[in-house]
C-alpha positions as semicolon CSV with decimal commas, in nm:
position;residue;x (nm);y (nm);z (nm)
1;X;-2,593;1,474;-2,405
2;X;-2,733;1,751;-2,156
3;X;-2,526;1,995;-2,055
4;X;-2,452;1,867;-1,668
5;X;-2,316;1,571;-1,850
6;X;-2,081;1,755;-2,103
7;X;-1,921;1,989;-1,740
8;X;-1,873;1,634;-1,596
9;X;-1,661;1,483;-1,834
10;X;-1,491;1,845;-1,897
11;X;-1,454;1,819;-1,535
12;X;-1,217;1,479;-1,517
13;X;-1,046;1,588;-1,859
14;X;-0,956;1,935;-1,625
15;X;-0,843;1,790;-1,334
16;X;-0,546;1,537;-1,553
17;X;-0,476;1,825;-1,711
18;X;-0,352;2,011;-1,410
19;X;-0,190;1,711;-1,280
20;X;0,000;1,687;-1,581
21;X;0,118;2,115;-1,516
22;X;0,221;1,999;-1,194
23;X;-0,008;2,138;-0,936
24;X;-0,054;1,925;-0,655
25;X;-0,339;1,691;-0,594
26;X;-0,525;1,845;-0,338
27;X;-0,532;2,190;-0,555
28;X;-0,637;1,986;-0,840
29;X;-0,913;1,817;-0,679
30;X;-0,991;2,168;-0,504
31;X;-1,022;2,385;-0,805
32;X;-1,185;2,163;-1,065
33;X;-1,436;2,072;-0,811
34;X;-1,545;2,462;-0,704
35;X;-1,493;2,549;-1,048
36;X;-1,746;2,338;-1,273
37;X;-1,956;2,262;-0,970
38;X;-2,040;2,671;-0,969
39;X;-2,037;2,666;-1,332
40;X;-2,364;2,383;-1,336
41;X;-2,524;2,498;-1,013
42;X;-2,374;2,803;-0,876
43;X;-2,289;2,855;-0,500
44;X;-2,646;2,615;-0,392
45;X;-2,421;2,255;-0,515
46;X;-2,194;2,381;-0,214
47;X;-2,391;2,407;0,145
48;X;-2,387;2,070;0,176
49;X;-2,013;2,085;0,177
50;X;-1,969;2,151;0,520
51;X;-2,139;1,858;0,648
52;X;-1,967;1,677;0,407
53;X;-1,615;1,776;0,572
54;X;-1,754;1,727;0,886
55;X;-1,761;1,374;0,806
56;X;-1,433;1,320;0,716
57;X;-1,255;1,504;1,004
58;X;-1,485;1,332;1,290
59;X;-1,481;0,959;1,094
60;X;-1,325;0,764;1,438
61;X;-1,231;0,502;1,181
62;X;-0,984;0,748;1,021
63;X;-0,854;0,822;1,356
64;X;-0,630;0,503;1,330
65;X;-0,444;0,673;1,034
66;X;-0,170;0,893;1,178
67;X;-0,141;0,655;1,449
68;X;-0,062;0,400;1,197
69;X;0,142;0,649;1,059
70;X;0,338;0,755;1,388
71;X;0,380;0,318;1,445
72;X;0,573;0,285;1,103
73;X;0,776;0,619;1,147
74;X;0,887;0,530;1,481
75;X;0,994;0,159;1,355
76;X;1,202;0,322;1,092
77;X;1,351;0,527;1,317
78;X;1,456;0,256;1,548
79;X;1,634;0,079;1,299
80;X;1,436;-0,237;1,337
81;X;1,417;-0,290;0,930
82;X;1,817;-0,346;0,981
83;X;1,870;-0,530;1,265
84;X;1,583;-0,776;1,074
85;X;1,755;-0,792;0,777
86;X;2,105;-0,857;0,886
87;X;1,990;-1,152;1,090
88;X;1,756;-1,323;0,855
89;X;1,976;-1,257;0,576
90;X;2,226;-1,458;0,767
91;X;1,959;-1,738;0,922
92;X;1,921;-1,774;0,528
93;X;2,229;-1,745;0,365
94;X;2,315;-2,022;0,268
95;X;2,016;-2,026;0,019
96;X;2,096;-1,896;-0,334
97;X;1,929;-1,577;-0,321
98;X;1,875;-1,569;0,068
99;X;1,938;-1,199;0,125
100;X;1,673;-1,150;-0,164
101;X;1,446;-1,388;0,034
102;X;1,525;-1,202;0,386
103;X;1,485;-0,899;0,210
104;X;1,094;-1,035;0,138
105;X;1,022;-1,190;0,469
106;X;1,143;-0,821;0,599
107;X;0,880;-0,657;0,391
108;X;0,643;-0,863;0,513
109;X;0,711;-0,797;0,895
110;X;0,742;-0,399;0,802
111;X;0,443;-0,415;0,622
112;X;0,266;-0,575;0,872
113;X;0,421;-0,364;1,169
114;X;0,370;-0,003;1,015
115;X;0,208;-0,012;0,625
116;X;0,384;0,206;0,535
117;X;0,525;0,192;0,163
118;X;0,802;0,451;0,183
119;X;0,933;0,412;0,481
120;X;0,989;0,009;0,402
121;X;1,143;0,064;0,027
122;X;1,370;0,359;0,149
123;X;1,502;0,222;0,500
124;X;1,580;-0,122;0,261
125;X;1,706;0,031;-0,005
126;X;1,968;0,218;0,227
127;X;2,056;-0,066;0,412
128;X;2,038;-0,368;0,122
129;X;2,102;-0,228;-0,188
130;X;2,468;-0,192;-0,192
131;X;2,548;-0,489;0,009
132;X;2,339;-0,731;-0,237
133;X;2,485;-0,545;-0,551
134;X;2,856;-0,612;-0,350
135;X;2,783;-0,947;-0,313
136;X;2,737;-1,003;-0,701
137;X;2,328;-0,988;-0,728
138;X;2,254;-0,829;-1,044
139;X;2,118;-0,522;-0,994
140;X;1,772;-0,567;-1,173
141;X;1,729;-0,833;-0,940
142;X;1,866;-0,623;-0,654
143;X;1,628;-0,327;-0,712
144;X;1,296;-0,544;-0,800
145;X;1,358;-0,736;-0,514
146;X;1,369;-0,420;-0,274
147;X;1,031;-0,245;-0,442
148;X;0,854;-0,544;-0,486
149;X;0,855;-0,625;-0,122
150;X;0,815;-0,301;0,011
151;X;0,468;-0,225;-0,184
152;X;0,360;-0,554;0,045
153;X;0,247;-0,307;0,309
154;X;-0,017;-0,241;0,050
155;X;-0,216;-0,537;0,116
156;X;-0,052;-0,687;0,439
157;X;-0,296;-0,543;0,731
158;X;-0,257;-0,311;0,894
159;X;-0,277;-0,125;0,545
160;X;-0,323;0,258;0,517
161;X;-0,465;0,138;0,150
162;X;-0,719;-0,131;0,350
163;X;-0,859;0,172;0,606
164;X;-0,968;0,406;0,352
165;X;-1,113;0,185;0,122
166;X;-1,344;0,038;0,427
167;X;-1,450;0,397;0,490
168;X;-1,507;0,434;0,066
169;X;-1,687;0,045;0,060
170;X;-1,866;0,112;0,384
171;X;-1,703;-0,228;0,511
172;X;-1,556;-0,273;0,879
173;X;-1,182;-0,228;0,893
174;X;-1,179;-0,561;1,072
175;X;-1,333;-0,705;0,786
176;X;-1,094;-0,575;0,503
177;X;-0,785;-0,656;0,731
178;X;-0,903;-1,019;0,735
179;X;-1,000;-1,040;0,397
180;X;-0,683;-0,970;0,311
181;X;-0,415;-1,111;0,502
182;X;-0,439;-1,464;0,329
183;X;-0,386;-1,267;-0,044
184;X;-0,080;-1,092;0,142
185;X;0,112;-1,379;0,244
186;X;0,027;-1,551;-0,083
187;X;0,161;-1,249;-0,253
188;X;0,476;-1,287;-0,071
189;X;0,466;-1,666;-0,159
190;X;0,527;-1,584;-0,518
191;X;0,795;-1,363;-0,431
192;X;0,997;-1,630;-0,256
193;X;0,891;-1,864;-0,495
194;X;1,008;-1,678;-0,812
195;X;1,334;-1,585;-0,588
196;X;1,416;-1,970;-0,545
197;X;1,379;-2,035;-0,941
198;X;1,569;-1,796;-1,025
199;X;1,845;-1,898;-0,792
200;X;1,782;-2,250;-0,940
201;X;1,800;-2,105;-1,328
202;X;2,003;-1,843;-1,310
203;X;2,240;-1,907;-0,982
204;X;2,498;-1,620;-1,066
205;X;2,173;-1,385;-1,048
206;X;2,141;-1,449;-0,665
207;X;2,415;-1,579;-0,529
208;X;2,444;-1,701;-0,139
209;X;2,613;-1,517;0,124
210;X;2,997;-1,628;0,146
211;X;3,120;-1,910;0,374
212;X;3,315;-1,696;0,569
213;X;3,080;-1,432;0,610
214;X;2,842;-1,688;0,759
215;X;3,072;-1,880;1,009
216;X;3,161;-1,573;1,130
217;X;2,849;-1,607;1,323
218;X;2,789;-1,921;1,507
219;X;2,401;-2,079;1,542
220;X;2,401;-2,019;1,925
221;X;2,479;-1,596;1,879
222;X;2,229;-1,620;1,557
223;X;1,930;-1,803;1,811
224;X;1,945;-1,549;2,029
225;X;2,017;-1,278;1,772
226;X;1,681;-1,424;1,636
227;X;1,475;-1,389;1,963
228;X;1,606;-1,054;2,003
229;X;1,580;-0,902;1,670
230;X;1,249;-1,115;1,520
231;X;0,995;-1,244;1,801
232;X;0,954;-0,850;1,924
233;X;0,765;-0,710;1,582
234;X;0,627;-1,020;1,576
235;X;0,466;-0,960;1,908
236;X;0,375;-0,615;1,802
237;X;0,186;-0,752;1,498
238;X;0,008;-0,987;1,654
239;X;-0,132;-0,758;1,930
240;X;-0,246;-0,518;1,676
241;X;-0,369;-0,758;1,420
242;X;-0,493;-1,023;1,678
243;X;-0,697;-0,777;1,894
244;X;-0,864;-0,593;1,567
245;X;-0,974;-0,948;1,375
246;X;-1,039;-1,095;1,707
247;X;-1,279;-0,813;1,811
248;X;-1,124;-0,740;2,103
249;X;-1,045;-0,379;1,962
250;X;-1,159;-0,148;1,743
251;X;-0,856;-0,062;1,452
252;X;-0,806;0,303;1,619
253;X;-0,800;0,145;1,972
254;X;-0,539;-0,111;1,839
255;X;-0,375;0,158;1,626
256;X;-0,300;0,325;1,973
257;X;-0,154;0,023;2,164
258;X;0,056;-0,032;1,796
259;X;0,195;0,323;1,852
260;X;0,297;0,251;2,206
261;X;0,419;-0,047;2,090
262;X;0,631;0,089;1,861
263;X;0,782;0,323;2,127
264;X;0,817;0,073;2,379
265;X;1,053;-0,103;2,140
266;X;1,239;0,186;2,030
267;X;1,277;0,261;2,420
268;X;1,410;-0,129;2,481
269;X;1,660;-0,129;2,185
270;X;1,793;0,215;2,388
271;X;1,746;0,401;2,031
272;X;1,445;0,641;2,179
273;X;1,565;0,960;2,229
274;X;1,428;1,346;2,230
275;X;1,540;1,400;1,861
276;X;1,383;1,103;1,748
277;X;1,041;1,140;1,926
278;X;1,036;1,459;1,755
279;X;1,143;1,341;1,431
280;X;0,865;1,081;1,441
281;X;0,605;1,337;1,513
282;X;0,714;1,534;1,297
283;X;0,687;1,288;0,999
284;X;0,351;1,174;1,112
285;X;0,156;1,498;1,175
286;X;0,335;1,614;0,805
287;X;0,213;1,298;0,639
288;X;-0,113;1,258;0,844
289;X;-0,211;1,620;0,672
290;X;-0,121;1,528;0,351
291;X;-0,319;1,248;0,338
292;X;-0,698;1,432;0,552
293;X;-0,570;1,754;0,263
294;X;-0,638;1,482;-0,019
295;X;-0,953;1,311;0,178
296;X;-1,106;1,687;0,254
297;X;-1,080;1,795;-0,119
298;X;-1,202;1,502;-0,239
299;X;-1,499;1,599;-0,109
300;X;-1,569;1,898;-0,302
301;X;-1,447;1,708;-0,634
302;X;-1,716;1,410;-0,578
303;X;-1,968;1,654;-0,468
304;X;-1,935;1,866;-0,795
305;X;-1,898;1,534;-1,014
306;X;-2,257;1,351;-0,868
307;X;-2,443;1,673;-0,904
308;X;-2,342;1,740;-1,250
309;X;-2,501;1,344;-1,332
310;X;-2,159;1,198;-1,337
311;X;-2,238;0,890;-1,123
312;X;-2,514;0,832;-1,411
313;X;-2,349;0,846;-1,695
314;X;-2,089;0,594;-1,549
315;X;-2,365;0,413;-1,482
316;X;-2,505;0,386;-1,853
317;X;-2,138;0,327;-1,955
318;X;-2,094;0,056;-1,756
319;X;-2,427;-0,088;-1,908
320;X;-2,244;-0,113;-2,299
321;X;-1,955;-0,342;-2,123
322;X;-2,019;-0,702;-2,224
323;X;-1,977;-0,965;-1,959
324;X;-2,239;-0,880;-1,707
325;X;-2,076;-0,842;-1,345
326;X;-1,764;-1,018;-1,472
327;X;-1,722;-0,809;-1,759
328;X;-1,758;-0,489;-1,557
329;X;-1,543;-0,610;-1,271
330;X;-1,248;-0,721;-1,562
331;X;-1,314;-0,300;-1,720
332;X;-1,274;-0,191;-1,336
333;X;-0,975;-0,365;-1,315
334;X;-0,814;-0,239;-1,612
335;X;-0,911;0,073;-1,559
336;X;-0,721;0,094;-1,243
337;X;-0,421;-0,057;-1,355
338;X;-0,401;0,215;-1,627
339;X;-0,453;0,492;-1,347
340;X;-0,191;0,336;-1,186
341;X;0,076;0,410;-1,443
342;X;-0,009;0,804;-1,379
343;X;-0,210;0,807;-1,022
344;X;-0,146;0,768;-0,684
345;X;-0,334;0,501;-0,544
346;X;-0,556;0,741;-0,268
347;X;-0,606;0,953;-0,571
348;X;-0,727;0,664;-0,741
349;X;-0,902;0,526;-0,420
350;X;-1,137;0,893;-0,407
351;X;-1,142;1,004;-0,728
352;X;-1,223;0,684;-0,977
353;X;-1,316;0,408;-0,703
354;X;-1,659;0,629;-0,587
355;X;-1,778;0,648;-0,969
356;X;-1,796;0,278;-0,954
357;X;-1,947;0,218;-0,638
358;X;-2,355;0,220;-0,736
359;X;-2,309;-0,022;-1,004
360;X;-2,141;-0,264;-0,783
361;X;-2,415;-0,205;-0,498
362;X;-2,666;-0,265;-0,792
363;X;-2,492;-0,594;-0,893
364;X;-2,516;-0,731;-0,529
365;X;-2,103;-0,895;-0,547
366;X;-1,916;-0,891;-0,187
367;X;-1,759;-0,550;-0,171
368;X;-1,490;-0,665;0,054
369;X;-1,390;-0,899;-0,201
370;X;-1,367;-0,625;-0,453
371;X;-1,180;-0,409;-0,186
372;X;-0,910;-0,696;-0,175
373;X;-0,900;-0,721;-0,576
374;X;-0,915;-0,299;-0,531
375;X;-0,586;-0,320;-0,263
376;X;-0,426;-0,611;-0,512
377;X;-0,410;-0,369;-0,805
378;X;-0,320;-0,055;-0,624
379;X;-0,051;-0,227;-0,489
380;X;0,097;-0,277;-0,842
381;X;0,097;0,079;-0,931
382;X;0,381;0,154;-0,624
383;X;0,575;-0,078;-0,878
384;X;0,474;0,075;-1,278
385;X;0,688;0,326;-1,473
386;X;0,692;0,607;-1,524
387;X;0,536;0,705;-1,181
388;X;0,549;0,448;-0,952
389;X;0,637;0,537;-0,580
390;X;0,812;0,273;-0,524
391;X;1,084;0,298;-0,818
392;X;1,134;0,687;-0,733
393;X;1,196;0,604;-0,337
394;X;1,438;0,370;-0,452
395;X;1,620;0,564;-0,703
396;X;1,641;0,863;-0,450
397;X;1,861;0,644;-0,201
398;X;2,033;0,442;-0,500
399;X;2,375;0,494;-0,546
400;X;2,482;0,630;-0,896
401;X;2,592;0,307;-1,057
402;X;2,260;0,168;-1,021
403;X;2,065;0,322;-1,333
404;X;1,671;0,398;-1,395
405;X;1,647;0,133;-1,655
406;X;1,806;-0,138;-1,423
407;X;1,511;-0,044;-1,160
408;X;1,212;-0,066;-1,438
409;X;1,380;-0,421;-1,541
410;X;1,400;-0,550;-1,196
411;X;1,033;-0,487;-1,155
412;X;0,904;-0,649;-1,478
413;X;0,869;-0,983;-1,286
414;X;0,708;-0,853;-0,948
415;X;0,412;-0,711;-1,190
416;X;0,364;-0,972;-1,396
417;X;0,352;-1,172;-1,042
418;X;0,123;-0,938;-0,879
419;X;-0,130;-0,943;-1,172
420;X;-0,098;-1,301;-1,162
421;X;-0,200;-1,283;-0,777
422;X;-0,504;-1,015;-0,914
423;X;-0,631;-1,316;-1,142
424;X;-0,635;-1,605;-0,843
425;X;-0,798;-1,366;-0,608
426;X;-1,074;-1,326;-0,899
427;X;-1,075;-1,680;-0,993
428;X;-1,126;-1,808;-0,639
429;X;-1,307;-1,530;-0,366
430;X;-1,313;-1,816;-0,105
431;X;-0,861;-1,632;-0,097
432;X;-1,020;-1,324;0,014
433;X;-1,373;-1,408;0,181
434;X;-1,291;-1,746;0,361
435;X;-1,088;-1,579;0,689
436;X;-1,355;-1,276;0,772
437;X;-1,640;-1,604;0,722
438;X;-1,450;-1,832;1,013
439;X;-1,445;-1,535;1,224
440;X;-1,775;-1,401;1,199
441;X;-1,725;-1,097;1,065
């Protein structure tokens, strides 16, 4: 094996190892990257660097991110995650398991109104947790529930997940956001539908919301409760959504009216104030840099990786799995699901993703049907021990009788039901492929 070769495998083996001292990512990236890329070439690997950066900063595309951001903050902020939970947990609870079936349809609406992963699981988790656990949920149930539905802003456009990988796949954000907003709501269709089984099986699991609890609320206050509390977000959603699959605006364009939106209804629910607008922008410039710090060292890490031959000799390893397409697609898969269990998923989105990207251009499959399977998997590392986001913002606002090991049971069921979603977007692309196709995209 040459020598290039040897440095690039050294390379990856370097860069876990720091992550497993503890240094974070960006460093990581940073200092494997400048390290064995001057070891194999010297300072002459690095001039195209700066145009490399360049990129990244002036991508418009990317431009939608902290705005996206800033649009989920402020939503938090506002409260709106409570005010939707309290009155679709009552417009449903009657149903065995209806606050666990609110608490779904709410992670849907966040997900779609900010994608952002943990804002939704914390702002739930503070405002469901005990309440569901009060009202006799078991508290597996309770905390699977609550992570489960909050990785939905994974998938459910407009994704943070779904922008980057367009700029990694070279696909239109319009396109991804399309492709997968029909694997999003199926997603939460095996939520609900697992959630009504179990209330079915197991009825002392999920139990409904007491009679008395409920008719202290008539249906006329609940109606209007509803057109108060639900049809604004849903307005929001569909301006942002509508005008970037429609066409009628590109995703940073929409991204902007979203972040208006979002203050508009913090203004009308008279919860906008100075200390939250500066909260919120606080929050989004902090996590906005977090996120271009990852994306600009990433750079320098791929840069050092493809000039020491790394890209090829994932290439000839790809060429020993059996299968074809299918069989490399199945290894890709895997692969990422195992990252998952120790990886972020933009680490895993710039770092592993960009290794695989020739040999899928090569094999000629629809790369925004890979992005989807991509954004599928990703979305079930938020949910697998021992570092899954999702579980630690959950146990951070948990109170103390609620243990570790009751969180990683709870979840048990949402990932075997999100791999089962992976293998029906695989089985049939027409999930993924059929919406951008009506459209014209």
């Amino acid at each position: 094996m040459p020598f290039n070769e040897i440095l690039a495998l050294a390379m990856i083996g370097a860069f876990f190892l720091l992550l497993l001292v503890g240094l974070p990512v960006p460093i990581c990236l940073a200092v494997t990257g400048f390290v064995f890329g001057y070891i194999g070439f010297g300072d002459m690997l690095f001039g195209l660097l700066p145009a490399r950066i360049f990129g990244v900063v002036t991508n418009y595309t990317l431009l939608a991110l902290p705005l996206f951001i800033f649009m989920g903050i402020m939503l938090e902020r506002s409260k709106m995650a409570e005010d939707l939970l309290d009155v679709i947990g009552l417009a449903m609870g009657r149903l065995r398991g209806g606050m666990a079936l609110a608490i779904v349809l709410v992670g849907v609406l966040m997900g779609a109104a900010s994608g952002v992963v943990g804002a939704t699981v914390v702002t739930v988790g503070l405002i469901a947790l005990n309440p569901l656990i009060r009202r006799g949920y078991d508290k597996g149930v309770a905390a699977g529930v609550i992570c489960a539905s909050g990785t939905l802003g994974q998938i459910i456009p407009p994704s943070l997940v779904l922008i980057l990988l367009a700029d990694i796949m070279g696909e239109s954000v319009g396109t991804l956001f399309a492709a997968a907003l029909i694997p999003g709501l199926m997603l939460a269709g095996l939520f609900v539908a697992y959630i009504l089984i179990l209330g079915f099986v197991l009825p002392d699991k999920v139990p409904p919301i007491p009679l008395e609890e409920r008719q202290a609320v008539s249906g006329r206050d609940l109606f209007i409760r509803v057109l108060k509390v639900v049809v604004p977000p849903l307005a929001l959603i569909f301006l942002v959504l509508g005008s970037i699959i429609g066409g009628i605006a590109a995703p940073t364009e929409a991204a902007a009216m979203g972040a208006f939106g979002s203050i508009l209804l913090a203004l009308v629910s008279g919860r906008l104030s100075l200390k939250v607008m500066t909260e919120v922008v606080r929050g989004a410039f902090v996590t906005s840099a977090m996120v271009f710090f990852i994306l600009i060292f990433a750079q320098v890490f791929s840069l050092a990786f493809r000039g020491l031959g790394g890209e090829r000799l994932v290439q000839d390893a790809f060429a020993f799995v059996p299968g074809g397409i299918d069989g490399q697609l199945l290894f890709l898969m895997l692969l990422l699901f195992v990252l998952g269990f120790f990886l972020e998923w933009i680490e895993i989105s710039y770092i592993a993703l960009p290794l695989f990207l020739p040999v899928l251009h090569q094999s000629g499959v629809d790369l925004a049907w890979v992005a989807i399977l991509v954004a599928v998997n990703l979305q079930t590392s938020f949910l697998t021990p021992p570092f899954g986001w999702a579980l630690f913002f959950l146990k951070g606002v948990a109170p103390p009788e609620l243990k570790t090991s009751d969180i990683y049971r709870g979840v048990i069921p949402f990932i075997v039901l999100q791999l089962f979603g992976l293998v029906l977007v695989y089985l049939f692309p027409s999930m993924a492929l059929w919406l951008p196709d009506a459209i014209g995209w």
